[in-house]
N, C-alpha and C positions, 0 to 999 in steps of 0.2 A: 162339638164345641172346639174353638182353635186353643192352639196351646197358649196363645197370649192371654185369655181367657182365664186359665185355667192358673194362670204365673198374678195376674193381677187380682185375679178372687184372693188368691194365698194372700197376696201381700196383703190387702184389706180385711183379711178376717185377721193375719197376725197384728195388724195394727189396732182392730179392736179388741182383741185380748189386752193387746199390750198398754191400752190406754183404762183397760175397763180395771187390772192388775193392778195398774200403778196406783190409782185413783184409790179404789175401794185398800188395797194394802196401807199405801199410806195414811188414810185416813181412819182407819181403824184399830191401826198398828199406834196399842196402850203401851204402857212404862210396865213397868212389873207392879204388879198387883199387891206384893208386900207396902209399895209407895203409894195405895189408895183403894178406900174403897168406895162399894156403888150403892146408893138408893132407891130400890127395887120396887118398895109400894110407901103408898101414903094416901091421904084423903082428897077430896075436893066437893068442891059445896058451890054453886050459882049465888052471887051477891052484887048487888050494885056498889058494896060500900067500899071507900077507898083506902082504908087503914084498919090491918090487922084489927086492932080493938075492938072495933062495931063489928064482926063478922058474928053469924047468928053461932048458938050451942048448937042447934039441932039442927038436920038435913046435909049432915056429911054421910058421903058414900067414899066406901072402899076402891082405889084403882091401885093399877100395877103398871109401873113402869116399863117401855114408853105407853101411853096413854094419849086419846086422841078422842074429842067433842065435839059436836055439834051446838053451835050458839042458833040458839032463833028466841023469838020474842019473850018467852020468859023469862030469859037468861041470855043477856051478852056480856057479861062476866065472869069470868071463872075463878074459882082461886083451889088453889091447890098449898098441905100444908106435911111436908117433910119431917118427921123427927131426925133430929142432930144428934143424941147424947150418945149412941153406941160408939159412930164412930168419930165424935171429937174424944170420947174415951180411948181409944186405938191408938190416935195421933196426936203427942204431947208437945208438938213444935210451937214456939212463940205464933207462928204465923200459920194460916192454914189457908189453901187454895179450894175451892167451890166450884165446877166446872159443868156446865150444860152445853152440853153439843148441839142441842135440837129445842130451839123454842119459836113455836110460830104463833102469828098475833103480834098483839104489842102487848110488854112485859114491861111486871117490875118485881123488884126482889125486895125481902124483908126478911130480917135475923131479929125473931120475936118480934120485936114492935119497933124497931129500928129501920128506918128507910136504906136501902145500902145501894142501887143500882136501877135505871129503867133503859129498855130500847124503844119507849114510842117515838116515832118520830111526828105526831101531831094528837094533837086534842082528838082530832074526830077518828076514831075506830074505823081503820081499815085492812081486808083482807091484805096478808102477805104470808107468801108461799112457805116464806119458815125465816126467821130472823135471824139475825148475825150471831154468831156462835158467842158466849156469854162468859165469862169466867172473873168470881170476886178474888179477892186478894183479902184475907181477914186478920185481922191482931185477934190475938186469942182473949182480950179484956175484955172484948164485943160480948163477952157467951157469958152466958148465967151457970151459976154454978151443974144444977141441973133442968131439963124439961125446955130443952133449945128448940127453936120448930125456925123451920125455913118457909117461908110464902113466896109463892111466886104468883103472880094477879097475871091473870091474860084477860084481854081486850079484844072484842071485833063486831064484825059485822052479821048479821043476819044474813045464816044460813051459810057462817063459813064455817071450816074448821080450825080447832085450835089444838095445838100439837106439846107433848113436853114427854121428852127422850129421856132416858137415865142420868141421876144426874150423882156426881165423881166428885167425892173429898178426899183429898190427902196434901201428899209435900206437895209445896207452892214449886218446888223445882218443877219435879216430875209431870205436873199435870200443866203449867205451864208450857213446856213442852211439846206436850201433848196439843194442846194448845195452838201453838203457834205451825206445826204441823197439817190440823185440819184448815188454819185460816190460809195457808200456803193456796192447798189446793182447790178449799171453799169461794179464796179471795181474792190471793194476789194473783196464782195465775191464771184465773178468767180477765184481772184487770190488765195483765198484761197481753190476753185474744182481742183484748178491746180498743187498747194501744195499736195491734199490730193491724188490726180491721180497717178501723179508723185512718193510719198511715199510707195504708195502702189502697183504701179509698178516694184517698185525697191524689196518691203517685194516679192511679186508672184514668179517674177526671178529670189530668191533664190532659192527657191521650186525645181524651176525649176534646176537648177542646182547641186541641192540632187540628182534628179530624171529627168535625162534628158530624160529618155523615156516618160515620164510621158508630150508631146508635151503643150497641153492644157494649162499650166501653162505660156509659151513661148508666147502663140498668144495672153491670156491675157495680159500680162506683157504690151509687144508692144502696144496693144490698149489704154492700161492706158496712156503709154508715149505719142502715137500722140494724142489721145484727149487732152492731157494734155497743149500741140503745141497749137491745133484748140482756146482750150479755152484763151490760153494768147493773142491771137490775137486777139480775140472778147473782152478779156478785155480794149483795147485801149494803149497796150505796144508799144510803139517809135519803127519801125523800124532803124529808123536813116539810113544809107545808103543802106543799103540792104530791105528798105522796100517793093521792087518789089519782091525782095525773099520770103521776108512775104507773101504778096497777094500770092503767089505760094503755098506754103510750108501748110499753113491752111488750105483751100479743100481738099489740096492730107491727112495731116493729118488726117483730118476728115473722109474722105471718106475710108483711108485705116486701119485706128479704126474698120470701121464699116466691113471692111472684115475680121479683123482677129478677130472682136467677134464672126462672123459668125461660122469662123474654129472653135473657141472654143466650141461654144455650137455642134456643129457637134462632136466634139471628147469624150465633156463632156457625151452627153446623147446615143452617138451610140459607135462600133467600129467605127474608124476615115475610112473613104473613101477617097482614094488617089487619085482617077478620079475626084471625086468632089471638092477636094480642090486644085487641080493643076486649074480644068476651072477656080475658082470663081479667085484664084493666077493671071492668064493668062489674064482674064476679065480683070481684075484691071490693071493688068500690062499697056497692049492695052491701056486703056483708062484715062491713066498719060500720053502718051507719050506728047498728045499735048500741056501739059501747058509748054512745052519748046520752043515752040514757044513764045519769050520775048516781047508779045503786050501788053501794061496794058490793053486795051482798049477790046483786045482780053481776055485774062485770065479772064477777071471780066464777061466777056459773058460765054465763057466755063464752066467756076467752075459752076456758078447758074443757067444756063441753062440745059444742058447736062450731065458734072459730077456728080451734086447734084439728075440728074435723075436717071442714073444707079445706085450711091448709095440707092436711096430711093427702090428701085428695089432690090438691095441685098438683103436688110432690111427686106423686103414685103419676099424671100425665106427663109430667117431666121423663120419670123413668119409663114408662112405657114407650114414649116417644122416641128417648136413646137407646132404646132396643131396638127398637125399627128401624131407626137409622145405624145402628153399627152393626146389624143382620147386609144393609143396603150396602156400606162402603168397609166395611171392616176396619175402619182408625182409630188405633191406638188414643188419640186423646178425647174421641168418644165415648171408647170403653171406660175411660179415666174418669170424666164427667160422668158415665152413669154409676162408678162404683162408689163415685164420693156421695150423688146422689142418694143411693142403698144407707150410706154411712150416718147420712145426716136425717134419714126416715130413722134409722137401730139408735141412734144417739135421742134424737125425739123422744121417740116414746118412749126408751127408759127416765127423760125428765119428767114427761106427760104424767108418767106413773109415780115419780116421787113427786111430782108434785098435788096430784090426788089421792096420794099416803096409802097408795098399792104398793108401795117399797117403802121401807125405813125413810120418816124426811129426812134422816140424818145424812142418808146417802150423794154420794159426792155427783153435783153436776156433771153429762159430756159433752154435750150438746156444740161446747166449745171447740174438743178438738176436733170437732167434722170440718171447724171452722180453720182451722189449722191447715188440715187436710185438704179444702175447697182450695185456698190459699196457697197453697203449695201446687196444686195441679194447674189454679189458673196462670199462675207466673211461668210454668212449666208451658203452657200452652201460648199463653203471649211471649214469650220468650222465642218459643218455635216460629210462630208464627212473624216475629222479628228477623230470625235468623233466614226464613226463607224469604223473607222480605229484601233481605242482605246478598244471599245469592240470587235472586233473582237481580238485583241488579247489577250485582258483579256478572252475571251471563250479559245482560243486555250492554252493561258496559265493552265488555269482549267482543260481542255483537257490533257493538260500535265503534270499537276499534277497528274492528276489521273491516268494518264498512268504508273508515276515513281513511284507514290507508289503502284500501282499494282504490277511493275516488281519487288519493294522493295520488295513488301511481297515474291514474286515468289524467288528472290534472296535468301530473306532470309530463303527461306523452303528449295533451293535447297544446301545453306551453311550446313543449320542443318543435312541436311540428308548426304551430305559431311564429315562434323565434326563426325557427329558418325558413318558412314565408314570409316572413319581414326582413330577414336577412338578404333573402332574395329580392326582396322588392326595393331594398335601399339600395343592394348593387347594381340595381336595374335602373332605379333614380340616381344613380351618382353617377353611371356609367354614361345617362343621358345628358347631364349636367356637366358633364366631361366632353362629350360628343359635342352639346352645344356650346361649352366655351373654344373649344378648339377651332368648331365653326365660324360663332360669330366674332371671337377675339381673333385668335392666332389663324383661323382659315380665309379672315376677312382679309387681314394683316398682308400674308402670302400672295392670298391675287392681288392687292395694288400694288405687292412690291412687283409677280410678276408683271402684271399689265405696262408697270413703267418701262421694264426692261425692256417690252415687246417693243414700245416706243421709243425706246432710246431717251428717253425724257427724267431721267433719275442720274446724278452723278454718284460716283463711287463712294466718297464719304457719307451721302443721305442713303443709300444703297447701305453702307455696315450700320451704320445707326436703327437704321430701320430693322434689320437683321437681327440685332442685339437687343432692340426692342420686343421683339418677336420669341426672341430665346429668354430673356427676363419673363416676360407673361407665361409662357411656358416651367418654367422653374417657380412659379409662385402657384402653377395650379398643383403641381407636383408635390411642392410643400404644403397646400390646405390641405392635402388628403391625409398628412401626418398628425393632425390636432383633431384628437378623441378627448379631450377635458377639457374645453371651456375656459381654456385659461389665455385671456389676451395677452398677459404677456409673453408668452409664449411663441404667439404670432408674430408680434413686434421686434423678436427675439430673428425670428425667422428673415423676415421682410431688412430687418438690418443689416442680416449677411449677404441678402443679394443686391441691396441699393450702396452698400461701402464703396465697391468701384465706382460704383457710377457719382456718387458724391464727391468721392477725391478728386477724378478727374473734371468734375463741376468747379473746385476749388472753395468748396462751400461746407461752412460747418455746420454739424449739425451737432446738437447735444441731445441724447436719451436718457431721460429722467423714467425712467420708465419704475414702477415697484409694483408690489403684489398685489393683486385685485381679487376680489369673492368669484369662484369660479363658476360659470352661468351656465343656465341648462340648455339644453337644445340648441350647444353652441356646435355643430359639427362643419364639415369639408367646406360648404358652399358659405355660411358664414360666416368664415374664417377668411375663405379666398376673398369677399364681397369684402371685409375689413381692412385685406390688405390693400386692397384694391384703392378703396378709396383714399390711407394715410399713402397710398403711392400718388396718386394724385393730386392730393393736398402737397405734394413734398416737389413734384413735378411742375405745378403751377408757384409753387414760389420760386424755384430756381429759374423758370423761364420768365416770369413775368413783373416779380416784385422786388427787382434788382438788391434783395436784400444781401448777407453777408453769411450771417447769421438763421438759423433754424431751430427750434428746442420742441422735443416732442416728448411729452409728458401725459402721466398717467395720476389719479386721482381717485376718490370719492367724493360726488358730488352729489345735494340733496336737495331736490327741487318739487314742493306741495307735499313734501312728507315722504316722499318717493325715493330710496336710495339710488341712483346709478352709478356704474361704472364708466369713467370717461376718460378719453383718450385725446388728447388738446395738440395739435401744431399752432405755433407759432412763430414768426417771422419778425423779422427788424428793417424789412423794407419798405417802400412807398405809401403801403398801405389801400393802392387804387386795387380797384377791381374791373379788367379791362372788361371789352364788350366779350372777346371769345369766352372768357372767364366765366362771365352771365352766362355761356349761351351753353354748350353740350356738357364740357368738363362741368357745371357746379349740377347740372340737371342728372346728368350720371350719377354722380356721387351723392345726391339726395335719391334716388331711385335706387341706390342700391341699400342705403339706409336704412330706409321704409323696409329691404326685401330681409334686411334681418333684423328687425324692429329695434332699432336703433333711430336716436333724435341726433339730426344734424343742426351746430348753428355755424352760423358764418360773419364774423364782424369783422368791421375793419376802422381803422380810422387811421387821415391820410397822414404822413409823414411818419407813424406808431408801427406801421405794419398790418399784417392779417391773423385772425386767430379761428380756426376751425375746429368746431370742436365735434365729438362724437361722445353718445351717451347712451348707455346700457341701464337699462332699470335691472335690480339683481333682486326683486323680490320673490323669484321663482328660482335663484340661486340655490346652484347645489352648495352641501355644507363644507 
């Protein structure tokens, strides 16, 4: 055997010492005996009748305390009758305490002929495993000078038993006490296994309901709830009229706890088996049907006969099965699962046995703290089972990290090598774009200026002009290639430094209205140079053609069908005609270059007002 083994046996055998210790110590643990004494023997006699009075003279037999009967048809009535006068002689206190640890059945008490206390909870006689612990509180006025008799009437069913333990008079402190003592451990703290069952049935069955595949949570859940049943009914909770339903309802609890822990640890430690858990289902089933048969006398045989056998039976499959499997994998919360399993068989049957008055009934339930126990290992185990759920995905997260920043690097090598294939490819387009305007602009320009000279057909002043024209177009392709933002005025900016000469010496003014514009995307070299190009021409057909004086070129936002653009306006103060050459190449240019940067040209005019040309950028693709 491994030494885990050997560490977790200890811990569980110290635990049921330590439970079996506290239990039995506490509950047994009297006041000093000077503060009380006990009532050792006295009579009892079988009677139907319900008050002292009518009890018959003859057919009292001798018992000794505790003392314990069998009711069947002759007799489901018992009564049993206490002499008082020795020790109300003992203890001369105004007030005197009466204390029965162990009464089963249903009860009632009587001082002489005086009614003083009952624990039935219904008319109709039913087995119960042993009643709530009893204790009167008396005025010493109650009692007769001498010849006090104490009655205690039990009640039940056919073919149960009926139980009555020693029963303790003295100081109302002392026994009081004593008192509150056993109901601690009789009462409050099963009802507080019942609470914490119940709590934590309710916390599992959320789980379950995150995760309803996730079964094992589900049959836990349920097992908390009916032990939770089993345990309030051993606490000594009042059925009040439905107490026969009680007596029902706590075995099948009990016993169907004990199947669907089974399910659980079958789900928990294997893949779930569907054959195995419909028989153990089917088992159980079967063998509820007959506590509907509504005999007290019956039920209280079946449950701790029979029923409590096959359960113990399940239990024994549970454990042999968690043997098998922690032989197979050696895990700790196997081993854990089967010792609590061991816990909750040793805790059984010492109830099994008080409850079939093979131990003192007085003796203190444990059955509970297996439940404690169960409790403490499953949270221990979901708990784990969390925690590795938590590293598991902090690995996979890590996993993941290193995955994205792998792809990140990969991404970013395959951008760079992108970026500078597009880099090269726009130097390669700009470089041809360059190529062809030198060609068809300034290469076209050069041979007619040469061809004239071959011919002697050019004078010297159309010879610099042309020159100077030639060196203009050249200086404006120069400058498109400096505008990387999209910013027209920018251009305009540009195009004003190189047309200044040429306007002075025109003797023509011009006014630039020019302001800020939304900066546009995809504005770069070629649609910058195509813009100046064209407000060069606009500016070159006014000066040549529309005898004006005046020129103003101006910059706007203009909004036309809901469409912002950006517009750039010449306007004139001359004739306002539009000659034929005007119509003819210049206006066809400059709408063709328009179009080439998707730009709207208009052109009005009206005669004596002047010309107004305008250019129009839609900025809905505007950078911000």
């Amino acid at each position: 055997m491994s030494r885990a083994v050997f560490i977790w046996s200890g811990v569980l055998l110290c635990y049921v010492l330590l439970v079996s210790t506290f239990s039995y110590r506490f509950l047994f643990d009297a006041p000093s005996k000077d503060n009380f004494g006990s009532i050792l023997d006295g009579v009892s006699v079988y009677s139907a009748t319900k008050t002292p009075g009518n009890l018959p003279e003859k057919g009292w037999s001798r018992v000794y305390l505790p003392d314990r009967q069998l009711l069947n048809k002759q007799g489901l009535e018992l009564w049993y009758r206490l002499d008082l006068d020795g020790l109300l002689r003992k203890y001369r206190d105004d007030r005197l305490a009466i204390y029965l640890p162990g009464v089963s059945g249903s009860a009632e008490f009587f001082i002489n002929s005086l009614w003083i206390k009952s624990n039935k909870n219904t008319g109709f006689p039913v087995y119960r495993g042993r009643g709530k612990l009893s204790i009167l509180i008396l005025d010493k006025d109650i009692f007769l000078p001498e010849n006090n008799k104490l009655y205690v009437h039990l009640s039940g069913s056919e073919g149960s038993l009926v139980y009555l333990d020693n029963v303790y008079v003295g100081a109302v402190d002392s026994l009081t006490s004593w008192y509150k003592k056993s109901e601690l451990v009789r009462h409050h703290l099963i009802l507080f296994v019942v609470i914490l069952l119940t709590s934590f049935g309710l916390f599992v069955i959320f789980f379950w309901f995150l995760r309803k595949k996730d079964t094992y949570y589900l049959w836990f859940s349920l097992a908390s709830f009916l032990w939770a049943v089993h345990n309030a009914y051993n606490s000594g909770l009042d059925g009040g009229e439905v107490a026969l339903l009680w007596d029902i309802i706590a075995p099948l609890g009990f016993g169907w706890s004990v199947v669907f822990i089974v399910l659980f640890l079958c789900e928990v430690e294997c893949s779930p088996n569907h054959r195995i858990r419909w028989k153990i289902i089917s088992g159980a089933f079967l063998f509820s049907l007959p506590f509907f048969y509504l005999n007290p006398g019956w039920i209280w045989f079946y449950a701790y006969k029979i029923w409590f056998a096959f359960v113990t039976c399940i239990g024994l499959y549970a454990v042999l099965f968690l043997i098998d499997r922690y032989r197979e994998n050696a895990n700790q919360n196997t081993l854990l699962m089967l010792l609590t399993g061991i816990s909750i068989i040793l805790f059984g049957l010492h109830d099994l046995l008080v409850k079939d008055h093979y131990l003192d009934v007085s003796s203190p339930f444990l059955l509970h703290f297996s439940a404690l126990l169960s409790v403490i290992v499953i949270i221990k185990i979901l708990l784990g089972r969390f925690m590795d759920g938590i590293r598991m995905m902090e690995n996979y997260n890590q996993e993941l990290q290193s995955e994205v920043h792998l792809k990140r690097k990969a991404i970013e090598s395959n951008y760079a090598k992108i970026q500078k294939l597009q880099n090269a490819k726009i130097l390669s387009q700009e470089r041809e774009r360059i190529m062809r305007d030198l060609h068809d602009g300034i290469g076209g320009s050069l041979v007619a200026v040469l061809a004239s000279l071959e011919t002697s057909q050019i004078k010297p002043n159309d010879l610099k002009c042309e020159v100077q024209h030639i060196l203009q177009d050249l200086r404006l392709v120069i400058d498109s290639m400096d505008n990387n933002n999209g910013d027209i005025a920018t251009v305009l900016g540009m195009l004003r430094e190189r047309l200044d000469k040429q306007l002075r010496y025109a003797k023509f003014v011009v006014k630039w209205r020019v302001t800020d514009l939304p900066g546009l995307q995809d504005f770069g070299p070629e649609k910058a140079l195509s813009t100046m190009r064209i407000v060069q021409e606009a500016i070159s057909n006014a000066i040549k053609h529309s005898g004006a004086k005046t020129l103003t070129v101006s910059t706007y936002i203009l909004e036309d069908d809901g469409i912002k653009h950006a517009a750039v306006e010449i306007k004139d103060d001359g004739n306002g005609q539009l000659l034929p050459s005007s119509q003819g190449r210049g206006l066809k240019n400059m709408r063709k270059r328009a179009k080439q940067v998707g730009a709207t040209l208009w052109v009005d005019n009206q005669v004596g007002q002047g010309v107004v040309v305008r250019l129009a950028f839609p900025v809905n693709g505007a950078c911000p």
